[in-house]
BAKE-639848 format. One line per 8 residues: number of its first residue (from 1); their letters; for each residue x, y, z of C-alpha. Coordinates in Angstrom, 3 decimals, decimal comma. Layout:
# BAKE-639848
NUM> A> X:Y:Z  ...
//
This chain:
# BAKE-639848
1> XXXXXXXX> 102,671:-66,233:63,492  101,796:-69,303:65,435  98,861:-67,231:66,773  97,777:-66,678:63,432  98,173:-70,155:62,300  96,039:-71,794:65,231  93,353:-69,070:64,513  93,200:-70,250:61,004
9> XXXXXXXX> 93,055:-73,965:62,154  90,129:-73,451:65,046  88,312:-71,042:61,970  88,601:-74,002:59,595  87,562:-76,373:62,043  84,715:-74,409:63,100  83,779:-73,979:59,704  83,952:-77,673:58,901
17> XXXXXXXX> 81,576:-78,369:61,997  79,525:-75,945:60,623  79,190:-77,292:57,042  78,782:-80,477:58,415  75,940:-79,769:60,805  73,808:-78,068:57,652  74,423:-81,258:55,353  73,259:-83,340:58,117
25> XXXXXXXX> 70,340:-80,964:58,759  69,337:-80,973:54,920  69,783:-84,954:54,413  67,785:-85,567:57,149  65,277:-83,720:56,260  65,069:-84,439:52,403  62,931:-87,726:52,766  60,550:-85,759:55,168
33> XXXXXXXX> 60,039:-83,619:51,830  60,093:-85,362:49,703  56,902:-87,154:50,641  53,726:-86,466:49,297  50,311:-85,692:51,117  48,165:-88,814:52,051  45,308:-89,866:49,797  42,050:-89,131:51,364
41> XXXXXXXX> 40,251:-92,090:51,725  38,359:-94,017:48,954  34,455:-93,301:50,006  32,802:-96,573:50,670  28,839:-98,328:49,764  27,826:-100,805:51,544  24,411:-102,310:49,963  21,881:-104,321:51,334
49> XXXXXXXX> 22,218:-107,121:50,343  26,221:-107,191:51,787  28,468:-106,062:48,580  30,276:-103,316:48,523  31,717:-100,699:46,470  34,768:-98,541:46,639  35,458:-95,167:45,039  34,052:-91,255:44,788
57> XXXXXXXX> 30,618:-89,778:45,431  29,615:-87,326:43,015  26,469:-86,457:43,655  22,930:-87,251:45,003  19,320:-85,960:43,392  16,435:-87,323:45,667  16,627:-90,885:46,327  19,765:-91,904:44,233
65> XXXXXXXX> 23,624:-90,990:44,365  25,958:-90,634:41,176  29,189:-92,743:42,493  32,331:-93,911:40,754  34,376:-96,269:40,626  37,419:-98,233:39,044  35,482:-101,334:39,254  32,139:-100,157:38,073
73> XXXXXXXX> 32,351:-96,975:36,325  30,098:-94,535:36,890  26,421:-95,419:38,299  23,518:-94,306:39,723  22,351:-95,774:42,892  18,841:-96,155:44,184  19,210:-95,026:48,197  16,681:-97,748:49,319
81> XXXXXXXX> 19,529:-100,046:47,914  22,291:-98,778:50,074  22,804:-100,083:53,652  25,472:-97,173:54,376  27,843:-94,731:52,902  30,927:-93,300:54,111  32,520:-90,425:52,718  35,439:-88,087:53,662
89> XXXXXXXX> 34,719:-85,170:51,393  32,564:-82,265:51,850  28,685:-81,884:50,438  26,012:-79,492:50,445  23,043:-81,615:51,175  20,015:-79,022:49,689  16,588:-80,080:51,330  13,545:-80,312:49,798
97> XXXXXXXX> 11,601:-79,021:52,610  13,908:-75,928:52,571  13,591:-75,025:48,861  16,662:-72,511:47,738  14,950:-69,345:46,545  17,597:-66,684:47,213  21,415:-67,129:45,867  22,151:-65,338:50,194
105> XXXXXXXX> 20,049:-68,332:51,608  22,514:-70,851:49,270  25,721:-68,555:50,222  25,055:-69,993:53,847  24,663:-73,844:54,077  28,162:-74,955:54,795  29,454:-78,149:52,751  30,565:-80,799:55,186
113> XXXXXXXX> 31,349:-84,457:55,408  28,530:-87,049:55,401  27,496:-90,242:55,990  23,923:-92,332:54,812  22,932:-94,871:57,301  19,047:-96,384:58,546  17,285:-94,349:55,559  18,670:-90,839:56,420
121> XXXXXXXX> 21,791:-88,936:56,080  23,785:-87,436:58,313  25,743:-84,166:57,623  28,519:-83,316:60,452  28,563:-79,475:60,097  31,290:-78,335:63,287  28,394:-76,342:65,335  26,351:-79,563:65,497
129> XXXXXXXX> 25,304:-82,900:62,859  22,169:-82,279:61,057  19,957:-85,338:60,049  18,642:-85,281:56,617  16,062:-87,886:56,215  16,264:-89,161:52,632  13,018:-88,349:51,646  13,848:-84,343:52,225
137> XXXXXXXX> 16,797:-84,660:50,175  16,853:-82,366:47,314  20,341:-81,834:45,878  23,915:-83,533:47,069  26,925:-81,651:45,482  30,118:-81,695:46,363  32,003:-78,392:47,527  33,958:-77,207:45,062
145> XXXXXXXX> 31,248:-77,081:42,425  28,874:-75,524:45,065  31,289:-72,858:46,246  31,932:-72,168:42,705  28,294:-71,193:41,644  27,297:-69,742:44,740  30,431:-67,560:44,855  31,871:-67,615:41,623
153> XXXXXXXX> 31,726:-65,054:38,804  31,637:-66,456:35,013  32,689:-64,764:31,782  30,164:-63,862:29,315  31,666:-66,633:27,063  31,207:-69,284:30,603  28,049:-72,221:30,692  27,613:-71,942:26,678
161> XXXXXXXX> 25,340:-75,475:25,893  23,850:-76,333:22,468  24,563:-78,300:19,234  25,427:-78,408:15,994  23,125:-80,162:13,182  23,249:-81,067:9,732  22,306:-83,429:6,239  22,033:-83,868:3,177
169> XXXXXXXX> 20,219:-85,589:0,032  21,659:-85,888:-3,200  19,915:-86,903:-6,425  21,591:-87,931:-9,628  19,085:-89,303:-12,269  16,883:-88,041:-14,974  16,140:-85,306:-12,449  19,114:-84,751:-10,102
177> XXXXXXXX> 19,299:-82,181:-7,474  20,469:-81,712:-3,399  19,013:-80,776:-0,047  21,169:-79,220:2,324  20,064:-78,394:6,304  21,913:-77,321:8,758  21,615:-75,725:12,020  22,909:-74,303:15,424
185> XXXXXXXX> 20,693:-74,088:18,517  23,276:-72,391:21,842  21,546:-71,820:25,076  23,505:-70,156:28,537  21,280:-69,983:31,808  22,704:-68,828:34,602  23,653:-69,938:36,902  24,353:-73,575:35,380
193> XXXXXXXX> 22,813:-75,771:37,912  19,335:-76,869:38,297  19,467:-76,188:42,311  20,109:-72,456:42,432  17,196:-70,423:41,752  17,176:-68,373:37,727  19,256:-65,241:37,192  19,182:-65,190:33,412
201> XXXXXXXX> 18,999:-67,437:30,363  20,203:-65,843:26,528  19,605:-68,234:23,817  19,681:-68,344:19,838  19,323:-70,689:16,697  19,630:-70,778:13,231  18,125:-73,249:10,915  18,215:-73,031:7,308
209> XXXXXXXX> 16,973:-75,978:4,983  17,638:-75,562:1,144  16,874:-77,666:-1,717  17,218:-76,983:-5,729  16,164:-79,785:-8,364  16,436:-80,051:-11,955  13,785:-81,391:-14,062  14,818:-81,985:-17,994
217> XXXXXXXX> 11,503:-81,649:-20,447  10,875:-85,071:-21,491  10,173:-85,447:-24,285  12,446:-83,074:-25,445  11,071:-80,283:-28,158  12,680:-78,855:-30,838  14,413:-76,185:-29,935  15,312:-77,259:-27,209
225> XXXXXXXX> 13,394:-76,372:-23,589  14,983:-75,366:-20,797  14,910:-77,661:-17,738  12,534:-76,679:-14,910  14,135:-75,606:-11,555  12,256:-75,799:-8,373  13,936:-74,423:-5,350  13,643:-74,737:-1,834
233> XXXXXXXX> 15,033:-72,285:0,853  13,360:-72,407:4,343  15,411:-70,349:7,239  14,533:-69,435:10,945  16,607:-67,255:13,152  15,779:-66,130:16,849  17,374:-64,500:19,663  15,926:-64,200:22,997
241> XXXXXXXX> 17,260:-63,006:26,289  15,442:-63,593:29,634  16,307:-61,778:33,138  14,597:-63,663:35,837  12,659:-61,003:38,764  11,347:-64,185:40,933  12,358:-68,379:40,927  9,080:-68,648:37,649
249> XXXXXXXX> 8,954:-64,981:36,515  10,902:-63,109:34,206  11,153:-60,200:31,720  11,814:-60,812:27,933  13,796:-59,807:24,820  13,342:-61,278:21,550  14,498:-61,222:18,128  13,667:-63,628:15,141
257> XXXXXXXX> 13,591:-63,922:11,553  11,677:-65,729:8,637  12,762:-66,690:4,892  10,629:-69,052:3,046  10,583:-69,835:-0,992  7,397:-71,952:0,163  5,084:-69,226:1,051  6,431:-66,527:-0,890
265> XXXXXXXX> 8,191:-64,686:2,108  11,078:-63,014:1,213  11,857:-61,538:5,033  9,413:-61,317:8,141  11,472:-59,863:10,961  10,007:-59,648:14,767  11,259:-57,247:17,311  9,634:-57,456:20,844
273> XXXXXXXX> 9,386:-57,762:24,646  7,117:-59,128:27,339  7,252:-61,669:30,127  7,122:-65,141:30,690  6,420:-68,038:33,459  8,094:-71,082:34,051  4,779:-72,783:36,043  7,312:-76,421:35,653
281> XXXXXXXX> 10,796:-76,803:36,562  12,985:-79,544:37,690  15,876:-82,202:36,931  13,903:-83,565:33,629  11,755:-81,083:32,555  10,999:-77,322:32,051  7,844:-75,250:30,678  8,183:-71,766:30,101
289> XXXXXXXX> 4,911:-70,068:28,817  5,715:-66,196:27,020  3,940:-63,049:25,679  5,290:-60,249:23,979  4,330:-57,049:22,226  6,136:-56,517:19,126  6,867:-54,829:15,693  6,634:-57,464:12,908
297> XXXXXXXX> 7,907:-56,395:8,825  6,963:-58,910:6,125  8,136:-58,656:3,097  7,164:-60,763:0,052  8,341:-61,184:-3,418  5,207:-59,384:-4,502  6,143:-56,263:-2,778  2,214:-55,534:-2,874
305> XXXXXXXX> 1,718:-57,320:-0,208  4,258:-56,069:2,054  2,727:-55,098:5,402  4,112:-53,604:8,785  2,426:-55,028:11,800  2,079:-54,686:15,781  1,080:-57,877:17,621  1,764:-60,933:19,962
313> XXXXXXXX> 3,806:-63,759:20,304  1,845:-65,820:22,509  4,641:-68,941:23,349  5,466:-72,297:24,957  8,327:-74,150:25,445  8,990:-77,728:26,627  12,151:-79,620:27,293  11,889:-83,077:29,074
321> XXXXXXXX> 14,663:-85,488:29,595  14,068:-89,288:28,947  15,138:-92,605:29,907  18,875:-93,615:27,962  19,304:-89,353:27,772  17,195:-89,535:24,861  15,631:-85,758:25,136  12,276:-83,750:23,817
329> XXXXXXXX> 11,822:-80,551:22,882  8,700:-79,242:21,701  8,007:-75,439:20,768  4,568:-73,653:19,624  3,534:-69,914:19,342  0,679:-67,900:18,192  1,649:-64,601:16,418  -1,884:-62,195:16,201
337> XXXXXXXX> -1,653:-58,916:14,328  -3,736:-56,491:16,295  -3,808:-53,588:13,282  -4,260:-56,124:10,205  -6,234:-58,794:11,736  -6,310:-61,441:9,292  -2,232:-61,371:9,228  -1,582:-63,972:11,962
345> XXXXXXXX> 0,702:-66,780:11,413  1,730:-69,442:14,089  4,688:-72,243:14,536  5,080:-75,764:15,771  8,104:-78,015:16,128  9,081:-81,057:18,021  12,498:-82,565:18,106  13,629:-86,057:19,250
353> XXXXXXXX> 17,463:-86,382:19,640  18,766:-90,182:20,497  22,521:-90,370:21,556  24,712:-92,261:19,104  28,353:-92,279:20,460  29,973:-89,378:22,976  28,679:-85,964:22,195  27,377:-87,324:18,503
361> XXXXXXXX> 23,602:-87,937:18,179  20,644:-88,752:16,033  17,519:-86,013:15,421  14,441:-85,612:14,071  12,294:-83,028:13,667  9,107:-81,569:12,545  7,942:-78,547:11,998  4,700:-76,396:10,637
369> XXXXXXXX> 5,026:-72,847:9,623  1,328:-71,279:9,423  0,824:-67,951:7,647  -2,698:-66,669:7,671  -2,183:-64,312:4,110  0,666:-65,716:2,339  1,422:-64,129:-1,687  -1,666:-65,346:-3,904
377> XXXXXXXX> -0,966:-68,890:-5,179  0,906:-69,618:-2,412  0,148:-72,911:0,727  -0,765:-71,181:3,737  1,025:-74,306:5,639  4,727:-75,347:4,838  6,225:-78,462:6,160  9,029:-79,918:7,116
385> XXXXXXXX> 10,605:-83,319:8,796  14,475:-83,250:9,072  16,519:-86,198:9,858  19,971:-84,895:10,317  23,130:-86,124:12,388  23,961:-83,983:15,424  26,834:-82,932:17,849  26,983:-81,505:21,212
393> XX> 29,007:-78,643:22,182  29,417:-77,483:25,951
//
């Protein structure tokens, strides 16, 4: 029994070591994890002139750098105005005299830290540092967003850009009537940044402008006349998808369709494919020239003149970015008939759209829809300048 009883005691007392030496164990380490990983350091610009600025590099196109800060917010920097720059994190610096024209030739630069001193970066990849002098520099991006479009896959509803449009006039007099427009213009290219060479683009828009006004007969007769009603219903739809074969050249799909009270077309649809060039291409601006063969239907409300064609669209397309992200966009084609000659038609619009507040904006735009052999009585031309509010969606 006393056997017993001192096994029990040395058990307990082995078991109270042991307890003891696990809470000491655990308390000890507790702070150890309760602390959190170190802050990388704040990257640093150092100008000419002696100032400097602390915060995070963004990114770099030719001779500037996109950097934020608490202090400053985010701004772009002129490179002849920096002294040095010291950064931590890891960036693909994309040369200009090594232009990317293969997504395998992106897949193997290696992000790494850098650092801009004496007019030229340098880029401390583990095999050895490269020198970058800034006037080869193409493209800075950090290395999550280049690892993400050089490896990454996106979803079919991924890199979506475009806007929403609208306005409206109201009249309430002796004549009173309304003008509604509205639109929607969505655009995906892939992949979503300006330094990897094309894979595709799909894009559509809708624009539909309609108007109805009431005239009374003044003076009135006896009986009564009705009032005369003029309407107005203009509406343009497209589709077009483009699958890119080399960096300028690619093959074409396209899709659009015409309503307009104006010219006495009731429908004209367009069904086609061809091939376009983009002969201009960089961070502001883009040209695409495109030609097609196509079926064309127009239908009119005199069903006399209803005729099926096969033609051309003959097409250009210019975007251009401008100082205080105002932006231009300009459009004209050339649509020959090659079995009804004299039934060609052609379009022109340009927009201006001047940011107002966020992703809200101002635009106006012009357009002139030619048709060659509209319904007798009818304007060959029909024109149209829209002022309408605008939002961005991405």
């Amino acid at each position: 029994m006393r056997l017993f009883a001192s096994y029990l005691q040395n058990s307990a007392g082995s078991a109270l070591a042991l307890l003891g030496a696990l809470f000491l164990t655990i308390a000890g380490s507790t702070p150890a994890c309760a602390q959190t990983a170190p802050k990388p350091p704040a990257d640093v610009v150092i100008f000419t002139n002696g100032d400097q600025l602390t915060g995070t590099l963004e990114s770099g196109a030719g001779n500037s750098i996109l950097f934020k800060s608490d202090m400053a917010g985010e701004i772009t920097i002129p490179l002849d105005k920096v002294k040095e720059l010291r950064s931590a994190a890891s960036f693909a610096v994309l040369r200009k005299d090594q232009p990317i024209k293969k997504i395998a030739q992106a897949r193997a630069i290696a992000p790494a830290p850098i650092a801009y001193a004496d007019g030229k970066f340098t880029v401390s990849h583990p095999s050895a540092p490269e020198i970058v002098p800034t006037a080869q520099v193409a493209n800075i991006i950090d290395r999550d967003t280049y690892v993400k479009e050089t490896t990454g896959k996106s979803g079919p509803f991924a890199g979506w850009t475009g806007a929403l449009n609208g306005g409206a006039t109201v009249v309430r007099s002796t004549d009173y009537g309304e003008t509604l427009t509205a639109g929607i213009a969505m655009v995906r290219a892939m992949p979503t940044v300006s330094f990897l060479p094309s894979r595709d683009k799909t894009s559509f828009d809708i624009q539909e402008t309609y108007g109805k006004l009431t005239s009374p007969v003044i003076p009135q007769t006896t009986p009564p006349s009705p009032a005369a009603v003029t309407q107005t219903s203009i509406l343009h739809a497209e589709a077009e998808r483009d699958e890119y074969f080399s960096s300028a050249f690619f093959a074409l799909g396209q899709t659009a369709f015409d309503h307009n009270y104006a010219q006495g077309l009731n429908l004209q649809q367009i069904y086609g494919g061809g091939i376009g060039y983009t002969p201009l291409k960089d961070a502001t601006q883009e040209l695409d020239l495109k030609a097609t063969i196509q079926y064309e239907k127009q239908a009119f409300q005199n069903p006399g003149n209803n005729v099926n064609l096969i033609g051309s669209t003959l097409s250009e397309t210019y975007h251009r970015a401008l100082p205080r992200k105002f932006l231009f966009s300009e459009f004209g084609n050339f649509i020959p008939a090659y079995n009804h000659s004299m039934d060609y038609s052609a379009n022109v619009s340009g927009t201006l759209t001047l940011p107002v507040y966020k992703r809200l904006a101002l635009s106006f735009m012009a357009t002139d829809n030619y048709l060659n052999n509209p319904s007798a009585g009818y304007n060959k031309n029909s024109s149209q300048f829209i002022a309408a509010a605008s939002y961005t969606l991405k």
